[in-house]
C-alpha positions as CSV (number, residue, x, y, z in Angstrom):
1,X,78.9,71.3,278.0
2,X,77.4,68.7,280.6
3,X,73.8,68.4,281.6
4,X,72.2,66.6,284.2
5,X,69.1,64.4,283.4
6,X,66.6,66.9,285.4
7,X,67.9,69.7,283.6
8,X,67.5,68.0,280.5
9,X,64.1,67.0,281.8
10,X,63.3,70.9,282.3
11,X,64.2,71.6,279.4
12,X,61.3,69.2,277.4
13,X,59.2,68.9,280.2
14,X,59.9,65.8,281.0
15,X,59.2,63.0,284.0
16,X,62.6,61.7,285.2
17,X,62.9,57.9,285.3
18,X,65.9,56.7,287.7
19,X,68.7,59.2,288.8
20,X,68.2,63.0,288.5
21,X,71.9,64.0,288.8
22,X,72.8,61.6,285.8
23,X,75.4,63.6,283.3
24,X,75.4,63.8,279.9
25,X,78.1,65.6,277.4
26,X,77.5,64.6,274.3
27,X,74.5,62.7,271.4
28,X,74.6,58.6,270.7
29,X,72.5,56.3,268.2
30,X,70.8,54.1,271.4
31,X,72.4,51.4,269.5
32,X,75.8,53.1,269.8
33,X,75.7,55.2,272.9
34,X,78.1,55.1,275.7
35,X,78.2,56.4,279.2
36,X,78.3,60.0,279.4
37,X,76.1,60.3,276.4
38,X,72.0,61.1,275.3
39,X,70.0,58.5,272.8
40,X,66.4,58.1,272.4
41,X,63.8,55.7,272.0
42,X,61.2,56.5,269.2
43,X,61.1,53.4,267.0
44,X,59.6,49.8,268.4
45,X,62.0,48.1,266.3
46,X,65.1,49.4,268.4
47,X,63.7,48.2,271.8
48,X,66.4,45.8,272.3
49,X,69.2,48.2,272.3
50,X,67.5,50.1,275.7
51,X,67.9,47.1,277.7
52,X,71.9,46.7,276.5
53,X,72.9,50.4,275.7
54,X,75.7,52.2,278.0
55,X,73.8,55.4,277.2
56,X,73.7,58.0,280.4
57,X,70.1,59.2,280.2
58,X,67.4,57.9,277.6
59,X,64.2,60.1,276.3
60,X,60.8,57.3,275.7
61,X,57.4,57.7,275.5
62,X,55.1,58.3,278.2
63,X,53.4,55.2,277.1
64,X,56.4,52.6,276.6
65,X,56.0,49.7,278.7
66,X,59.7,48.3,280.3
67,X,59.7,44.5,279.8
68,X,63.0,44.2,281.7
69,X,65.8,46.3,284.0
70,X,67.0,49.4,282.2
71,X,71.1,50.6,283.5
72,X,70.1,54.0,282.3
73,X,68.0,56.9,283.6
74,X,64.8,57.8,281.5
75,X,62.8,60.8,280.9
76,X,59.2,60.4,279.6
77,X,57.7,62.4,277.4
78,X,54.5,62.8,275.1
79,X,56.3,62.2,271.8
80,X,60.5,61.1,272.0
81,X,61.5,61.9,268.8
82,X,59.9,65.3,268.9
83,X,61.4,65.9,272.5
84,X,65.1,64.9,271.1
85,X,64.7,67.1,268.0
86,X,63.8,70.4,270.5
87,X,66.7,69.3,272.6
88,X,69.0,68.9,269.7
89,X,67.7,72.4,268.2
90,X,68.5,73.7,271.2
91,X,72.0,72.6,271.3
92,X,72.4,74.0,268.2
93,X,71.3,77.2,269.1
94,X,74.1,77.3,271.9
95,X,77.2,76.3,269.1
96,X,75.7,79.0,266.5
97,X,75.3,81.7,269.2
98,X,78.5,81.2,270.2
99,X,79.6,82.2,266.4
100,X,79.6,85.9,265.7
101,X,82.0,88.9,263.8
102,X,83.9,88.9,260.9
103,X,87.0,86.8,259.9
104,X,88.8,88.0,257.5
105,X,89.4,87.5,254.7
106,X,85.6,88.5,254.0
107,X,84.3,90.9,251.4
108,X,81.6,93.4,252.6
109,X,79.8,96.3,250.4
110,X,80.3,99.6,251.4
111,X,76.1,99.6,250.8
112,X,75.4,96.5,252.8
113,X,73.5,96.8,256.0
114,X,74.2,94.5,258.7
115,X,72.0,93.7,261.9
116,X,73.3,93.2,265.1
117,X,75.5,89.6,266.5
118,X,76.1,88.8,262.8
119,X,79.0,86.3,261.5
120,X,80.5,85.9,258.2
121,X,83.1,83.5,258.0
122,X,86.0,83.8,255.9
123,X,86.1,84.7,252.0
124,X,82.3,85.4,252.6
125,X,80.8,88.1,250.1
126,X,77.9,90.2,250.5
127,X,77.1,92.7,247.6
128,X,76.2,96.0,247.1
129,X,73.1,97.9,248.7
130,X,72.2,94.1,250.5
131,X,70.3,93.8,254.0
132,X,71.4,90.8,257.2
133,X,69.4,90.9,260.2
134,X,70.2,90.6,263.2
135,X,71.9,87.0,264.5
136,X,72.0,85.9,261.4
137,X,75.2,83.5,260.6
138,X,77.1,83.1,257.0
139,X,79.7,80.4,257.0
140,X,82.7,80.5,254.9
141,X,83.2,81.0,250.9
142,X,79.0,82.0,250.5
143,X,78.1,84.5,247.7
144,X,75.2,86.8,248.9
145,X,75.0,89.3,245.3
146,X,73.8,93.0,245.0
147,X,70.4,94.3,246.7
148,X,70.0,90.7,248.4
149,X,67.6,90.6,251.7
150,X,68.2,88.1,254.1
151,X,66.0,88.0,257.4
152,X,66.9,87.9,260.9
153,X,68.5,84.0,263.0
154,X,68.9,82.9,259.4
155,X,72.0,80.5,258.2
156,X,73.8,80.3,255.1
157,X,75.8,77.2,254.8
158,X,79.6,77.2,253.1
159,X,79.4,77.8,249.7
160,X,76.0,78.8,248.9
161,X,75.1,81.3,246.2
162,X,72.4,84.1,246.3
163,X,72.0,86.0,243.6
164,X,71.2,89.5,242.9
165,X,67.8,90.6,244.0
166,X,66.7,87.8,246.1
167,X,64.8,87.7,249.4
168,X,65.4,85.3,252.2
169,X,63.1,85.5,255.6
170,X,63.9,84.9,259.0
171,X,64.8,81.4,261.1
172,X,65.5,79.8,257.7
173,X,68.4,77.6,256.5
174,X,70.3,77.0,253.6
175,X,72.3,74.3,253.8
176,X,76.0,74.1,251.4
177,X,76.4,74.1,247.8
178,X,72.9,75.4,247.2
179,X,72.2,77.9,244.4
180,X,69.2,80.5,244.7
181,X,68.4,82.7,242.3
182,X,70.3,81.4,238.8
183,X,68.5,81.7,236.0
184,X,65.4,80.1,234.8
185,X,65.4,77.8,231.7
186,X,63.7,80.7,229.5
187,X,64.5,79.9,225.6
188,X,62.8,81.2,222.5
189,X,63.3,78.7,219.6
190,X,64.6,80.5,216.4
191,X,63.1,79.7,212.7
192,X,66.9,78.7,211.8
193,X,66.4,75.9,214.8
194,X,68.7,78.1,217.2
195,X,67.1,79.2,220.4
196,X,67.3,82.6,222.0
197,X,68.1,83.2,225.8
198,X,64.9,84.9,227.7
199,X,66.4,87.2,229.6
200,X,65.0,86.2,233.7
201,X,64.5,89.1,235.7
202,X,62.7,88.3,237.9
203,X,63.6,86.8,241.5
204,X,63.3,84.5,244.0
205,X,61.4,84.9,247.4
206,X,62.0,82.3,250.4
207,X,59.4,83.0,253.3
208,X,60.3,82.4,257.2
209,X,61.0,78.9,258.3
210,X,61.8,77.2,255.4
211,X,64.9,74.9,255.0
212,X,66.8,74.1,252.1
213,X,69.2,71.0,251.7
214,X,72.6,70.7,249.7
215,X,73.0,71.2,246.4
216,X,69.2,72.1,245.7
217,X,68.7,74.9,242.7
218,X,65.8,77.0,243.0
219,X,65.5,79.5,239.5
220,X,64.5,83.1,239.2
221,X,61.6,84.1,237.6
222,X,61.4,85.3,234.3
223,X,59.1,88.0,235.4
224,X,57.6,88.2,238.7
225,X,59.3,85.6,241.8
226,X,59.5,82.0,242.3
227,X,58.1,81.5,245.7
228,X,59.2,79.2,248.7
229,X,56.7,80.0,251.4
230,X,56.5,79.8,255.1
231,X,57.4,76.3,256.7
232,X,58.9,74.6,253.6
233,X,61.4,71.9,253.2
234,X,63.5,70.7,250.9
235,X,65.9,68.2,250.9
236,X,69.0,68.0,248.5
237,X,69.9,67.7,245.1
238,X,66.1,69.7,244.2
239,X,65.5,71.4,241.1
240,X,62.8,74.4,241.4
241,X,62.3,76.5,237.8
242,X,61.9,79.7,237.1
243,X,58.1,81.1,238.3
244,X,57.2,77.6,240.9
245,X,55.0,78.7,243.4
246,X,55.4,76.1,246.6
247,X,52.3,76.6,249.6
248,X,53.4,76.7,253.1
249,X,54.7,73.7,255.0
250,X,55.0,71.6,251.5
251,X,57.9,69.0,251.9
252,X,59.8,67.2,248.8
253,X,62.8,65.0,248.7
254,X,65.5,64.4,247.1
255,X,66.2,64.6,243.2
256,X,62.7,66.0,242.3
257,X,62.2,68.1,239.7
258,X,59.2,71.0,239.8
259,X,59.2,72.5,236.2
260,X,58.5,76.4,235.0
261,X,55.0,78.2,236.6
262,X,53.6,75.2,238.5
263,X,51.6,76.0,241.5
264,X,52.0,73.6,244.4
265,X,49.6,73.7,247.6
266,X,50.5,74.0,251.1
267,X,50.6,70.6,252.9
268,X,51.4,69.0,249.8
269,X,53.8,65.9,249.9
270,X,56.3,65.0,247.2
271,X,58.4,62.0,247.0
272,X,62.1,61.2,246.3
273,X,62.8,61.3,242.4
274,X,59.4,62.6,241.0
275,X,59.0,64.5,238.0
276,X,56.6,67.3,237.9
277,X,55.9,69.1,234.6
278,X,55.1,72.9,234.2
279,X,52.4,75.1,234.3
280,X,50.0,72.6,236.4
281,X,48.3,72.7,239.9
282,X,49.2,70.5,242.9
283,X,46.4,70.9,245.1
284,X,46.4,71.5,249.2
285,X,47.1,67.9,251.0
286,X,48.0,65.8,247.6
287,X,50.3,63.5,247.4
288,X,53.0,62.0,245.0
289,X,54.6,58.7,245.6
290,X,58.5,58.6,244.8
291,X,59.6,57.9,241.2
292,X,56.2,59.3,240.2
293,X,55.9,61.7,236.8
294,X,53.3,64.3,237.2
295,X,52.1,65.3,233.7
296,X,48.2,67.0,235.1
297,X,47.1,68.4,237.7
298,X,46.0,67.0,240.8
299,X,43.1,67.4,243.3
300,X,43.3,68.7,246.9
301,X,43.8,65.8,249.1
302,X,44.7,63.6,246.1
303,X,47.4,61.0,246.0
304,X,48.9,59.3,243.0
305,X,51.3,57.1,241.9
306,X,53.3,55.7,238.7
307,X,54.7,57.0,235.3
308,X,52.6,59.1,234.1
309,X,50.9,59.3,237.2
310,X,47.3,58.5,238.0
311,X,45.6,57.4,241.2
312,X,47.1,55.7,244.3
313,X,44.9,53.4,245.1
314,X,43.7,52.7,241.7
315,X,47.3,51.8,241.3
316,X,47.6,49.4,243.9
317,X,45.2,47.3,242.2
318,X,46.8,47.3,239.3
319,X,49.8,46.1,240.9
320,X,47.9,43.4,242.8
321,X,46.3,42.2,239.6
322,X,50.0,42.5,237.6
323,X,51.5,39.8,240.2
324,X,48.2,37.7,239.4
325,X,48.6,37.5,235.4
326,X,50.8,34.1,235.3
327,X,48.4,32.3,237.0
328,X,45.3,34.0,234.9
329,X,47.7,33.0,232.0
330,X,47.5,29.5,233.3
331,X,43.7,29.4,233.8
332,X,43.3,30.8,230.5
333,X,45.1,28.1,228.6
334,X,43.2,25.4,230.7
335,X,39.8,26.8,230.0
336,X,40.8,26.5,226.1
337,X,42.0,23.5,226.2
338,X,38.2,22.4,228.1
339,X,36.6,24.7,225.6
340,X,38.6,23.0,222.7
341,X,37.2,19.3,224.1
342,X,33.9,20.3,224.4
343,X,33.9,21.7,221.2
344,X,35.0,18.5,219.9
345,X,32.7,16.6,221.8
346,X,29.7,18.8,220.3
347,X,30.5,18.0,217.1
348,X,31.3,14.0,217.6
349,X,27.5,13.8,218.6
């Protein structure tokens, strides 16, 4: 597919910069790019790959100031890095749409219903008595179990497993490997020091717009539903227990841990690697820096930092003062080495 710079400038309401009838194909990092191809300039620190780039047509800010003769044709806009994601997304929507039936070989209930412009791709399996809406796409080797519901423009990534009882909304995705619905850690220690498996029936309930990377596990309830809501996202390699609540539009990277009934806000940001015990509250708007353990709950608007985890700012200071300490050692040793001498000195006279 080829695009010409005022089309492209149509699409994102856009000012062209240079020659309308410019062509593009195909994506490039600006740093990359070669003729025939789109970049984008969001980040200052890149500025010096505009002026040498072979890239066709580039997307900038409205506000970016040329300091020297640009080869390509630009299109301002407002915000570039939101205008390139809305012209990616809808690049994507042109491949997916392009994807629809059944290959075979594809396992589908005799009970399932299916909406209209679906795709499963092959060795897909949908269980008995389950619901896809319309447009929705499920790529190859995914496991969608018995009495499943999954919304309408949804996708389901290869090899992703939802099991029995589930709901998924609409315009979400699940991206491959991920696992939704497998039991929560539920077990009742035994007076012979065994422990007893809880059975989990509950489910797990993922609300409209919410996108889930690889390899992320999200637990069923033991009674009840674990709940994603609208607008979340979650990177990879996640681990959600069994009854989490999440708020809308609550985003948390990589390798975090959320253990068993805790309550997270909406807004609420969540760094790479934090650990966040059970059965507390995350209010609306906090914050948790990466590599943080969260052992209470926090305040709306709150942000905090560390192992166990207490205040941002309070632990920047502490921080501060930490690099200070060898040379508070040093001032301590010289004061009682002047306290030692006029000690002396006191007792001479």
């Amino acid at each position: 597919m080829t695009f010409s710079a005022s089309q492209i400038a149509m699409m994102i309401q856009g000012k062209v910069e240079g020659d309308p009838d410019a062509s593009v194909a195909s994506f490039g990092k600006i740093e990359e790019a070669k003729s025939g191809q789109l970049s984008f300039l969001a980040n200052p620190k890149y500025e010096e790959y505009l002026y040498q780039t072979e890239a066709s047509v580039i997307i900038i800010n409205d506000t970016f100031v040329l300091k020297q003769p640009v080869n390509a044709t630009l299109i301002r806009v407002p915000d570039a890095y939101t205008a390139f994601a809305a012209l990616l997304t809808k690049y994507q929507e042109i491949v997916q749409q392009q994807l629809s039936g059944i290959q075979t070989p594809s396992y589908i209930a005799e009970t399932a219903k299916l909406g209209t412009n679906v795709f499963f791709g092959a060795f897909a399996y949908i269980g008995n008595h389950s619901t896809v809406g319309n447009n929705t796409k499920i790529y190859p080797q995914a496991f969608i179990g018995d009495n499943v519901q999954i919304g309408e423009n949804t996708v389901i990534h290869p090899g992703v497993k939802i099991y029995h009882g589930c709901k998924v909304g609409n315009n979400v995705i699940i991206h491959s490997g991920t696992v939704v619905g497998s039991d929560g850690f539920g077990f009742a220690p035994q007076a012979d020091g065994s422990f007893k498996k809880v059975p989990q029936i509950g489910n797990v309930v993922i609300e409209d717009d919410v996108e889930i990377g690889s390899n992320t596990t999200i637990d069923r309830a033991t009674i009840g539903s674990t709940l994603i809501k609208k607008g979340v996202k979650l990177d990879n390699l996640i681990q959600i227990a069994h009854n989490v609540e999440i708020g809308n539009s609550t985003v948390i990277a990589a390798q975090t841990g959320v253990s068993g009934s805790t309550k997270i806000g909406k807004g609420v940001m969540i760094g790479g690697q934090a650990g966040i015990v059970g059965h507390i509250h995350l209010g609306d708007g906090s914050r948790v820096n990466a590599q943080s353990g969260v052992s209470k709950s926090i305040e709306p608007g709150k942000a905090v930092t560390g192992s166990p985890a207490y205040d941002y700012t309070a632990a920047l200071r502490s921080q501060a003062a930490a690099r200070k300490l060898p040379e508070l050692e040093k001032r301590v040793k010289e004061l009682e080495v002047l306290v030692k001498q006029f000690i002396t000195q006191i007792s001479a006279d």
